[in-house]
SERO-4910 file (N, C-alpha, C, O; in steps of 0.05 Angstrom, whole numbers):
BEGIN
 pado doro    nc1    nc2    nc3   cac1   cac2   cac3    cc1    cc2    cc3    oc1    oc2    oc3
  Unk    A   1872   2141   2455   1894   2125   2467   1921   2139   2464   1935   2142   2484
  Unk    A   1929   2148   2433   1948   2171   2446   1956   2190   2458   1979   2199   2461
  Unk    A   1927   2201   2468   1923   2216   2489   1930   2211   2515   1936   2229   2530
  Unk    A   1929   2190   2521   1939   2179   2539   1962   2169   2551   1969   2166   2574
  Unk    A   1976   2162   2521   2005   2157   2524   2027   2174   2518   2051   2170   2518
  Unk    A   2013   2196   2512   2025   2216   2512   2042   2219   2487   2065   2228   2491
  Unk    A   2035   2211   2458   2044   2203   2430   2028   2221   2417   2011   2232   2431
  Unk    A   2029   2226   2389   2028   2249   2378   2011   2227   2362   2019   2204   2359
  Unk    A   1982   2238   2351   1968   2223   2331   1962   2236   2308   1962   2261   2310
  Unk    A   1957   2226   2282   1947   2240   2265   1919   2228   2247   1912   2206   2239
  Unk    A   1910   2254   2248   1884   2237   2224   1883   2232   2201   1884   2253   2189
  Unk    A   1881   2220   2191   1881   2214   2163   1843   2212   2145   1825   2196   2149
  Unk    A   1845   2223   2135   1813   2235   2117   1797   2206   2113   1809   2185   2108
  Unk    A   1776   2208   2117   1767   2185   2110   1749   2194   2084   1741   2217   2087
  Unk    A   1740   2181   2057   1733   2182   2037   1694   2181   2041   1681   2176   2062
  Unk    A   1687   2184   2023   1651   2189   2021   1631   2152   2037   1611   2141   2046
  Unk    A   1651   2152   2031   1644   2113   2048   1645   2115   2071   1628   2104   2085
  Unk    A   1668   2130   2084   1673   2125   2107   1702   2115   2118   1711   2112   2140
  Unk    A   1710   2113   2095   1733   2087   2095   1759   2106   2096   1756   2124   2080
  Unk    A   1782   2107   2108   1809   2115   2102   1812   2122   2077   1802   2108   2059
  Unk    A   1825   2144   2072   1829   2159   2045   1850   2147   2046   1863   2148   2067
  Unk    A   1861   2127   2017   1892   2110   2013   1907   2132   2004   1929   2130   2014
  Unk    A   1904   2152   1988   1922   2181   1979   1930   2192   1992   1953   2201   1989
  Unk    A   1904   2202   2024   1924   2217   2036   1938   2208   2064   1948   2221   2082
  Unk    A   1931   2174   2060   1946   2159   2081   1978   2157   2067   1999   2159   2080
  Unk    A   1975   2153   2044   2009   2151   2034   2021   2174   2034   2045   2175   2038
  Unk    A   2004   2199   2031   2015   2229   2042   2027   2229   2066   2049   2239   2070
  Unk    A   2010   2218   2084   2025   2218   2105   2043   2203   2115   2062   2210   2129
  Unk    A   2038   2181   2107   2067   2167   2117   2096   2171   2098   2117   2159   2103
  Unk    A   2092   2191   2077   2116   2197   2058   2135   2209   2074   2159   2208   2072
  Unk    A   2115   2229   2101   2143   2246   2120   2154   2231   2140   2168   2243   2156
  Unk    A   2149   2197   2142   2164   2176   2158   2169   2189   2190   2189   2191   2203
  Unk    A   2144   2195   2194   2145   2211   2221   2118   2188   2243   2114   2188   2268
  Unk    A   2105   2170   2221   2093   2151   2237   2094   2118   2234   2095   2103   2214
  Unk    A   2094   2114   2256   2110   2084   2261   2085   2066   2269   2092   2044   2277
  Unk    A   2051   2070   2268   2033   2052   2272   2005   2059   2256   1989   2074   2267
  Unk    A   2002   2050   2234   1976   2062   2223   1950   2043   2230   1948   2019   2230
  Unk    A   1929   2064   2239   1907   2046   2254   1888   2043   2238   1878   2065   2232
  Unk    A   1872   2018   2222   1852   2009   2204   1835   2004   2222   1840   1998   2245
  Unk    A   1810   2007   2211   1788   1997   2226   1770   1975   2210   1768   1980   2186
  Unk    A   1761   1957   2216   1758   1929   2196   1713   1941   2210   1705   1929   2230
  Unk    A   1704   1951   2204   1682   1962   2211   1678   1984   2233   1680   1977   2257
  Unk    A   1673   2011   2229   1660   2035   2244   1641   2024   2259   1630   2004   2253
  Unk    A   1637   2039   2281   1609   2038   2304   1582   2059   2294   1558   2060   2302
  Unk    A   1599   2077   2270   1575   2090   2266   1571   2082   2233   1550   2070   2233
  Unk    A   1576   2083   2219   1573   2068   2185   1574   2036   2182   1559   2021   2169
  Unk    A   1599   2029   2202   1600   1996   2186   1620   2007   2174   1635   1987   2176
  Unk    A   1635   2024   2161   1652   2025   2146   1681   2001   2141   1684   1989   2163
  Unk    A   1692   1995   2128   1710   1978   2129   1728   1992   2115   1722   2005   2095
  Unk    A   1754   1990   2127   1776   2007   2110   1793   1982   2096   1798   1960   2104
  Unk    A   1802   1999   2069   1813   1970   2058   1836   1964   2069   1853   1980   2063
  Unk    A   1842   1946   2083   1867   1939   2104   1883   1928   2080   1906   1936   2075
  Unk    A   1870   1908   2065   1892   1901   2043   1909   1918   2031   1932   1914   2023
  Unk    A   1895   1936   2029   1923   1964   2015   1935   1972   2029   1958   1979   2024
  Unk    A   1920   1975   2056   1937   1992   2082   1961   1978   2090   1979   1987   2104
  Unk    A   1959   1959   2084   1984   1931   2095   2001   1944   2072   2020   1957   2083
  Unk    A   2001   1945   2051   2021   1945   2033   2037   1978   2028   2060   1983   2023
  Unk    A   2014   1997   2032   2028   2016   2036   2042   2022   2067   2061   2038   2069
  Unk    A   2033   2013   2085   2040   2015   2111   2074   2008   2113   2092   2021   2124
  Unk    A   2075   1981   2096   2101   1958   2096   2124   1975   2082   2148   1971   2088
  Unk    A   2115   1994   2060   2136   2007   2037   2142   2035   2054   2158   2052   2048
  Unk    A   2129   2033   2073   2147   2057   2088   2146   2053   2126   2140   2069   2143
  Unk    A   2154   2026   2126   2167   2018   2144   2146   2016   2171   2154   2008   2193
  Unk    A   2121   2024   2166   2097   2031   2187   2087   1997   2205   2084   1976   2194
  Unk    A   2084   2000   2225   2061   1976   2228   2033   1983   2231   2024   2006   2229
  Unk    A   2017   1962   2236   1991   1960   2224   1973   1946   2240   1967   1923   2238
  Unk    A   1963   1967   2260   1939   1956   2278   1914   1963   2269   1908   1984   2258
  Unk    A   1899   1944   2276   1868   1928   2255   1855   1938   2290   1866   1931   2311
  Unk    A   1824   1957   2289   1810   1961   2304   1788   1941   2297   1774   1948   2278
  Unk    A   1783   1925   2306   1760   1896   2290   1740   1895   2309   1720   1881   2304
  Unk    A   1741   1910   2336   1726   1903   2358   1691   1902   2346   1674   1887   2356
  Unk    A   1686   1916   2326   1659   1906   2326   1653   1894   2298   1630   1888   2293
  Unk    A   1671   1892   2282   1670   1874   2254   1686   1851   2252   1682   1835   2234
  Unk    A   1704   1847   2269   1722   1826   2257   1705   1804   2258   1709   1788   2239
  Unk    A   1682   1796   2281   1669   1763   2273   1661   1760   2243   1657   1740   2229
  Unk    A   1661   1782   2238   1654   1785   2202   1673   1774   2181   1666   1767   2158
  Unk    A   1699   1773   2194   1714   1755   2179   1710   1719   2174   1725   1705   2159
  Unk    A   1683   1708   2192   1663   1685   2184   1653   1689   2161   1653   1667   2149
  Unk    A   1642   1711   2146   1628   1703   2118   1640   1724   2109   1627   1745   2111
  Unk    A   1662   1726   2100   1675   1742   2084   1693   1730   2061   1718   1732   2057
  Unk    A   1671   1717   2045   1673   1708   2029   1665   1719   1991   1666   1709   1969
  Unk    A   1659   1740   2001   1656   1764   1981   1622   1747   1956   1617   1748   1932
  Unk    A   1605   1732   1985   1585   1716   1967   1563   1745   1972   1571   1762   1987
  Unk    A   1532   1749   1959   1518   1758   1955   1510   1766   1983   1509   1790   1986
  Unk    A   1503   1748   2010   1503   1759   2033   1522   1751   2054   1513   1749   2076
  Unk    A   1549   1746   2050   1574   1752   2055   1584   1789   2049   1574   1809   2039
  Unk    A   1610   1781   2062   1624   1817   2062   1650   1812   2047   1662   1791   2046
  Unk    A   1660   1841   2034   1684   1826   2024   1711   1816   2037   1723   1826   2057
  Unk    A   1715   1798   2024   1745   1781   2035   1769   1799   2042   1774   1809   2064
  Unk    A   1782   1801   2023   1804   1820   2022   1813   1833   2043   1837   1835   2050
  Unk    A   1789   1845   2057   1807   1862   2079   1796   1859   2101   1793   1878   2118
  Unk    A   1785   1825   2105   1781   1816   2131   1811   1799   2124   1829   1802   2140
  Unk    A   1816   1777   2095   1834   1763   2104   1869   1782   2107   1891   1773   2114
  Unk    A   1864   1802   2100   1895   1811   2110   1895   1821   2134   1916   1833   2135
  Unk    A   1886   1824   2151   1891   1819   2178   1906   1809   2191   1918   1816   2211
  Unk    A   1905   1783   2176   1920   1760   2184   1956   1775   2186   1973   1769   2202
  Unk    A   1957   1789   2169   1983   1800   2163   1991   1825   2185   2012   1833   2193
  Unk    A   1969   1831   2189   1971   1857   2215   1987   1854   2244   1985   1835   2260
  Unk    A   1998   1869   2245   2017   1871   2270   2000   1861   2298   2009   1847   2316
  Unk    A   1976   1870   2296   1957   1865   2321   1927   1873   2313   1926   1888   2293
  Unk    A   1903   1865   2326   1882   1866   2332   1863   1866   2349   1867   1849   2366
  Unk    A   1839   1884   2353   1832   1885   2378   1803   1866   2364   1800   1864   2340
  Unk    A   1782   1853   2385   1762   1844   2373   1743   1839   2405   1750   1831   2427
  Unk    A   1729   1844   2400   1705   1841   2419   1680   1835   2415   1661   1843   2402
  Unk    A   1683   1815   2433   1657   1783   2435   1626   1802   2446   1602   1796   2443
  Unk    A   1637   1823   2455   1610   1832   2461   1589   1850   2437   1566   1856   2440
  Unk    A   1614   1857   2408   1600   1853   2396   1578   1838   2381   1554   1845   2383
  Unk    A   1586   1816   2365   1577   1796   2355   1579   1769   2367   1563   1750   2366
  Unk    A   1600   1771   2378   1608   1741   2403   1585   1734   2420   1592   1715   2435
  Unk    A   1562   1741   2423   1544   1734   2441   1548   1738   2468   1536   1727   2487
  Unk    A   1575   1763   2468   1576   1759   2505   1571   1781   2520   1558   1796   2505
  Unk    A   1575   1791   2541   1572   1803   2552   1589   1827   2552   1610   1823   2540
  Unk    A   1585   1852   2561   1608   1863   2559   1636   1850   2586   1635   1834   2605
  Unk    A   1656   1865   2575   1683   1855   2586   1703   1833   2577   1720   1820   2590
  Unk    A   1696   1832   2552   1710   1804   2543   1724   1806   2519   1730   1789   2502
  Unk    A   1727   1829   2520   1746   1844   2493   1786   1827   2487   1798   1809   2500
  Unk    A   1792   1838   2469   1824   1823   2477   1843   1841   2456   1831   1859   2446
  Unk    A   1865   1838   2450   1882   1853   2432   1902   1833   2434   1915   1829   2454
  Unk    A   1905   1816   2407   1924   1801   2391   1937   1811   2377   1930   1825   2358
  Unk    A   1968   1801   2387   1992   1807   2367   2009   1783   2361   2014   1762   2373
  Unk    A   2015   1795   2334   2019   1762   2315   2047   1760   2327   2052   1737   2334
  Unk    A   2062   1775   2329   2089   1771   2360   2080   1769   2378   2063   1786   2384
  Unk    A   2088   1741   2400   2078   1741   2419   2091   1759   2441   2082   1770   2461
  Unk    A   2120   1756   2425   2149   1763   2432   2148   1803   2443   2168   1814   2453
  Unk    A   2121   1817   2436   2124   1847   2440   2105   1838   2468   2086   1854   2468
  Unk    A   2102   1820   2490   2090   1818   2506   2113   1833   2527   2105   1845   2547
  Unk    A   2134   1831   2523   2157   1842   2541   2161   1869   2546   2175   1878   2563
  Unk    A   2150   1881   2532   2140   1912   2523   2127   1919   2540   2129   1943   2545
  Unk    A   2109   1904   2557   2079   1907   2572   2088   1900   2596   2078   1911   2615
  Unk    A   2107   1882   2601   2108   1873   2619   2114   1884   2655   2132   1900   2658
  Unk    A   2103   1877   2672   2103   1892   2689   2106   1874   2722   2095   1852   2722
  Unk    A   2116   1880   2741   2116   1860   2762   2099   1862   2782   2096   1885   2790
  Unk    A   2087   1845   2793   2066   1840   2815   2073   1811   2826   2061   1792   2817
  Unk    A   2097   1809   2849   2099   1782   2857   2086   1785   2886   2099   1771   2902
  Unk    A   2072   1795   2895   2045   1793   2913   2021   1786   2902   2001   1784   2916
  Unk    A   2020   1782   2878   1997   1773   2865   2004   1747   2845   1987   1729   2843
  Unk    A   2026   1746   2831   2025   1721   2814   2057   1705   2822   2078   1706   2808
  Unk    A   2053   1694   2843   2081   1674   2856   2072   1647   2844   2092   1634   2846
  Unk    A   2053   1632   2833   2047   1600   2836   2066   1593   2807   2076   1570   2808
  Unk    A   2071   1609   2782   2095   1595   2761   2110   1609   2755   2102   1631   2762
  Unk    A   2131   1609   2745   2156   1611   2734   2134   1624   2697   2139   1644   2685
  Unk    A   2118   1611   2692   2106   1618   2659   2089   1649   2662   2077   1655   2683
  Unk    A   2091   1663   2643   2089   1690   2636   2055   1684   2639   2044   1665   2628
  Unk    A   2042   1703   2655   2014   1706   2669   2007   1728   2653   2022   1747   2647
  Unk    A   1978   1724   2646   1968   1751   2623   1962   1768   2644   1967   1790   2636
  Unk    A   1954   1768   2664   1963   1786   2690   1985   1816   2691   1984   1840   2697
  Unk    A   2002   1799   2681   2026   1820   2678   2033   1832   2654   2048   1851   2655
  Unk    A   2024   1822   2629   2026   1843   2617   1998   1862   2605   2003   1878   2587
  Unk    A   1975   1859   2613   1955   1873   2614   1954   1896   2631   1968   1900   2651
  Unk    A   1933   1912   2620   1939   1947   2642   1915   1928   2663   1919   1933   2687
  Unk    A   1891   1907   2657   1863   1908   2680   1880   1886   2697   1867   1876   2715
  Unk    A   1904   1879   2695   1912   1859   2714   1890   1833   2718   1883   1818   2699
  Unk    A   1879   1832   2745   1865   1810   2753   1831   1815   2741   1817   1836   2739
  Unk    A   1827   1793   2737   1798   1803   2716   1784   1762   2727   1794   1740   2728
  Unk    A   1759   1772   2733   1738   1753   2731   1737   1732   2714   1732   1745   2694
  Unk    A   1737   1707   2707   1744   1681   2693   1716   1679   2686   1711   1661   2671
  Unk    A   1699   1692   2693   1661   1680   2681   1661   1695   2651   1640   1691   2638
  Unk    A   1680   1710   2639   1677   1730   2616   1678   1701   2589   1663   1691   2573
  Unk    A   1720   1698   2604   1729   1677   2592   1719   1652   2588   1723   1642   2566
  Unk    A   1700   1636   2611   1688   1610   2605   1664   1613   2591   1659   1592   2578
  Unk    A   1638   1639   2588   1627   1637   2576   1633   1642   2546   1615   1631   2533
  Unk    A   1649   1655   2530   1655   1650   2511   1662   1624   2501   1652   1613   2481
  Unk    A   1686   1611   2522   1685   1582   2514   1667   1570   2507   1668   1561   2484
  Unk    A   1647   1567   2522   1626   1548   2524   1611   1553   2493   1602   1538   2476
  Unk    A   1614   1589   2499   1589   1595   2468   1607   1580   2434   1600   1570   2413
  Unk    A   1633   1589   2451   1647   1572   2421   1642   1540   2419   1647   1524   2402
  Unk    A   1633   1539   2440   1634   1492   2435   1612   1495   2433   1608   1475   2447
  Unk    A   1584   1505   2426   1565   1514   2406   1562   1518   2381   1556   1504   2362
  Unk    A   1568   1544   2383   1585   1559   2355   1604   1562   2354   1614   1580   2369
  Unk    A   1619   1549   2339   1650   1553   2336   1658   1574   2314   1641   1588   2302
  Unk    A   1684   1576   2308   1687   1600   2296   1699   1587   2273   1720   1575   2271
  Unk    A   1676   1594   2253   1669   1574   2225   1645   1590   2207   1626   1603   2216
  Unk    A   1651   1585   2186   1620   1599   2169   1594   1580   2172   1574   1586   2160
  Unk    A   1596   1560   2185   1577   1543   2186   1571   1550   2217   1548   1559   2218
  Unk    A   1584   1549   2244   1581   1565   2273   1565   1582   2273   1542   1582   2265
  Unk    A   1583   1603   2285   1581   1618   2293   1574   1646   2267   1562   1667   2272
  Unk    A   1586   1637   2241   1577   1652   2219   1544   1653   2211   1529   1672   2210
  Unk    A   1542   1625   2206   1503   1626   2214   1494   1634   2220   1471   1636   2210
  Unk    A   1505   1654   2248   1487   1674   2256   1494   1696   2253   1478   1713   2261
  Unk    A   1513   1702   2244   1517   1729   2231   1508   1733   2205   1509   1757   2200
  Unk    A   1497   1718   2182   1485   1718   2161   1465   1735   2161   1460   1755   2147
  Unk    A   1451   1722   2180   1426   1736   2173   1413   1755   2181   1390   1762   2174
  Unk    A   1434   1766   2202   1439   1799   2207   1446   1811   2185   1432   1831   2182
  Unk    A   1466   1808   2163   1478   1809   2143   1454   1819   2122   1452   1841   2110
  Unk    A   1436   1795   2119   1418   1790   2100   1393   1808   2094   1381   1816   2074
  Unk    A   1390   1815   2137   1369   1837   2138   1385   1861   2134   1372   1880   2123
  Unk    A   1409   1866   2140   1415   1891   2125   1409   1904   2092   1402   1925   2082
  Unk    A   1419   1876   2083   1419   1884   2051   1390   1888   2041   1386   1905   2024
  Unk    A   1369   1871   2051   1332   1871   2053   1329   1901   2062   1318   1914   2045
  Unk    A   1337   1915   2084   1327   1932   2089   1337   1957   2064   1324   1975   2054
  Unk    A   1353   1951   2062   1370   1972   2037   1352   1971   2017   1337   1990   2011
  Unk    A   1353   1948   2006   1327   1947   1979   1293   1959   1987   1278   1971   1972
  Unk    A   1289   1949   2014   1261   1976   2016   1264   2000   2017   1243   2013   2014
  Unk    A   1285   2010   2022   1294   2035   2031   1297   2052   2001   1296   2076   1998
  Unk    A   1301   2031   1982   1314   2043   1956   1289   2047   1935   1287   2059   1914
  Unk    A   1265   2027   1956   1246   2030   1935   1231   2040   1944   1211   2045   1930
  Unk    A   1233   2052   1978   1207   2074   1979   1214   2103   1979   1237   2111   1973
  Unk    A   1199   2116   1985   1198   2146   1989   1199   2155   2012   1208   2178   2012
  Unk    A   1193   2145   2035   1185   2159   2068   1227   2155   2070   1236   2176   2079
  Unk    A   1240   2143   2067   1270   2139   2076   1288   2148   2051   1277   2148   2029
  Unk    A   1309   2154   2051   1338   2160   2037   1359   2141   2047   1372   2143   2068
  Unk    A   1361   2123   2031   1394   2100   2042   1418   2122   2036   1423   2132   2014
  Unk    A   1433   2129   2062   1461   2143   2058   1477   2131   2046   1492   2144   2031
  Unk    A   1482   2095   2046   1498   2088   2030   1500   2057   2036   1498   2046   2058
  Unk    A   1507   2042   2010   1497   2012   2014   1512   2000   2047   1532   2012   2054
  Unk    A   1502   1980   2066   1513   1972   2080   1542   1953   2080   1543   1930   2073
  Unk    A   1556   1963   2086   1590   1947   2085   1584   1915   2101   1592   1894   2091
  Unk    A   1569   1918   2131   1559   1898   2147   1541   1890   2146   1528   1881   2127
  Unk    A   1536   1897   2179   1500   1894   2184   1498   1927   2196   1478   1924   2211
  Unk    A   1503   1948   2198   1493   1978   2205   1481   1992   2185   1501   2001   2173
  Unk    A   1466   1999   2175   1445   2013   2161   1446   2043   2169   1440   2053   2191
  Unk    A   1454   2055   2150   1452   2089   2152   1425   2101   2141   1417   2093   2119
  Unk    A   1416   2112   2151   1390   2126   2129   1385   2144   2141   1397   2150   2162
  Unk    A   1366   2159   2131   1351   2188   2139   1321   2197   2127   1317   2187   2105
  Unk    A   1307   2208   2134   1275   2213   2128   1281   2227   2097   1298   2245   2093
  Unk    A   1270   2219   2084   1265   2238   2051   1254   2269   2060   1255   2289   2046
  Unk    A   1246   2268   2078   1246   2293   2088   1263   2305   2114   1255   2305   2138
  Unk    A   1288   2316   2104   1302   2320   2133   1297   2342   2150   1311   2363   2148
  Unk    A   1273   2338   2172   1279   2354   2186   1286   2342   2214   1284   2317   2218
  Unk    A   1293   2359   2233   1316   2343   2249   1288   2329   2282   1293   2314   2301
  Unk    A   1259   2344   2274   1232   2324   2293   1226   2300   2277   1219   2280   2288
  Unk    A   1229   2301   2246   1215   2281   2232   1242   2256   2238   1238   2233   2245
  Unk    A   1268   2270   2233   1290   2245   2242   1284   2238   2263   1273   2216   2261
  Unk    A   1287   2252   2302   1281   2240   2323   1249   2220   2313   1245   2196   2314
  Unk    A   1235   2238   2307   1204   2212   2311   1218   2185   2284   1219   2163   2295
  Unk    A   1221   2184   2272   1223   2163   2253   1248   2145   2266   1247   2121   2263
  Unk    A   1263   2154   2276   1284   2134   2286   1275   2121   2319   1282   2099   2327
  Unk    A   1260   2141   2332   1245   2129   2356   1220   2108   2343   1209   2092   2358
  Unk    A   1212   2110   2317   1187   2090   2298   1203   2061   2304   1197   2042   2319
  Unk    A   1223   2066   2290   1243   2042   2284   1246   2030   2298   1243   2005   2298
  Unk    A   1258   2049   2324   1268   2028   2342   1243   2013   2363   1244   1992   2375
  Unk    A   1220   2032   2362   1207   2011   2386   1191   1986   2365   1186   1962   2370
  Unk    A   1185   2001   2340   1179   1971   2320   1196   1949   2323   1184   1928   2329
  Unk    A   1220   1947   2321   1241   1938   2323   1244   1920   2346   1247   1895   2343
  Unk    A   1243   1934   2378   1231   1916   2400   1209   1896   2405   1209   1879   2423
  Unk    A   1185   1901   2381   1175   1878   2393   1157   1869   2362   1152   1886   2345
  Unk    A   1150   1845   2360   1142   1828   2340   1116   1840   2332   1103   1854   2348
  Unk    A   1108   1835   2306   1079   1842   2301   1057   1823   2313   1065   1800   2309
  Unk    A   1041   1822   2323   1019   1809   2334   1010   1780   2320   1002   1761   2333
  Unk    A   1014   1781   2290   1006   1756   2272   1034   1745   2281   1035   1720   2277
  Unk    A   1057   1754   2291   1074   1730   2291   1087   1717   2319   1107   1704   2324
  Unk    A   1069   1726   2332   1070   1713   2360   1051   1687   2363   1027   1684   2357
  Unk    A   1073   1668   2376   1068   1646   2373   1043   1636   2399   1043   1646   2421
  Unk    A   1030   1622   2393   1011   1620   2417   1002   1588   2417   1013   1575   2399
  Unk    A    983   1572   2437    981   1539   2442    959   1546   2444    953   1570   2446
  Unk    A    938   1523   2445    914   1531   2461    920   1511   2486    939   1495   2489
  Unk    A    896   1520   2506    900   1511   2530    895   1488   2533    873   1486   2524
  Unk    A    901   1472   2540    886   1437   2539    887   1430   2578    902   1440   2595
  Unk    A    870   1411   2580    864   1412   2606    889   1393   2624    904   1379   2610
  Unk    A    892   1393   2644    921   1377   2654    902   1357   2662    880   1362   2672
  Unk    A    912   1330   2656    912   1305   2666    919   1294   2685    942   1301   2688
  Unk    A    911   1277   2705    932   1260   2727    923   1229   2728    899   1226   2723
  Unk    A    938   1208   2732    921   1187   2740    910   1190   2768    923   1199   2787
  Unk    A    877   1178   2766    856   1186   2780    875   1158   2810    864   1155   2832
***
């Protein structure tokens, strides 16, 4: 994205977890040459979670703001209650404190793709974005998310089915967390077989629900065949647990 906007980015090391290195993120912001440090509240490839709670505080002592990438962890802030198959708290609830966030339903949200969003706790930096199209939005005088978005006009079936999935599951540890549990739960299950057999190596405990591993034997046919094992196991049920009726004859009055 700063590639795009034509802004100067920097990386900052991430530690054996995965997670933002906090040493040499305060390294870098000591030369007060960056004005937005980007946390990620879960990786697409580890799960990783960076501790945002520190990043807030060192971010704040040298004047930085603080955008939270949550698009595929933040529903995780439902059981982040730091319980046995919960995730920890801490650096889902400082978020709350973050300048902005991106989060996407098509992660965990049950939706489809296209239903992504980016919240800022100012509503007031919407003027920043803002842009004019009065061939397209004449019917109010009230600020249209139209205009300050780059996709402009966008399809309303993204927006109502999330609605709908939230007056289902709402966004609650009892909702919509319910069902993130026990994605949660099979992560941590799969970790403990992993730890107790021999055919797998756990790279490192799961932060979420993403599971890292590798064959006890790494070679790079035994990785492709064992991860192609997984995944078509994975597609379909074992045979004892498919559910079946017996046939009974249909009735009518004669």
């Amino acid at each position: 994205m700063c590639h795009l906007l034509g802004v100067e980015a920097v990386a900052v090391p991430a530690g054996a977890d995965g997670a933002m290195d906090l040493q040499a993120l305060e390294e870098t912001l000591h030369g007060g040459r960056v004005g937005t440090v980007v946390a990620t509240a879960g990786t697409t490839g580890l799960g990783a979670v960076d501790p945002v709670h520190e990043i807030v505080a060192l971010a704040r002592r040298h004047g930085a703001r603080v955008h939270v990438d949550a698009a595929y962890g933040g529903f995780f802030r439902l059981i982040a209650d730091d319980a046995p198959d919960g995730v920890a708290a801490a650096p889902f609830a400082a978020i709350a404190e973050c300048d902005s966030v991106v989060i996407d339903p098509h992660k965990h949200g049950l939706q489809p793709y296209g239903c992504g969003a980016v919240i800022f706790r100012d509503p007031g930096v919407a003027r920043h974005y803002l842009h004019d199209s009065p061939y397209t939005y004449f019917t109010s005088d009230e600020l249209h998310l139209g205009e300050i978005s780059l996709e402009c006009s966008r399809a309303g079936a993204a927006a109502a089915a999330l609605w709908l999935t939230l007056q289902l599951l709402p966004l609650t540890p009892a909702g919509l967390g319910a069902v993130l549990r026990p994605g949660r739960r099979a992560a941590l299950a799969w970790a403990d077989l992993i730890d107790a057999g021999d055919e797998l190596t756990l790279f490192q405990r799961p932060a979420l629900d993403i599971l890292s591993y590798f064959p006890a034997r790494p070679r790079l046919s035994e990785i492709d065949r064992a991860s192609a094992h997984v995944l078509t196991a994975g597609m379909h049920l074992p045979p004892r647990s498919r559910c079946s009726s017996p046939r009974t004859p249909s009735t009518a009055p004669a």
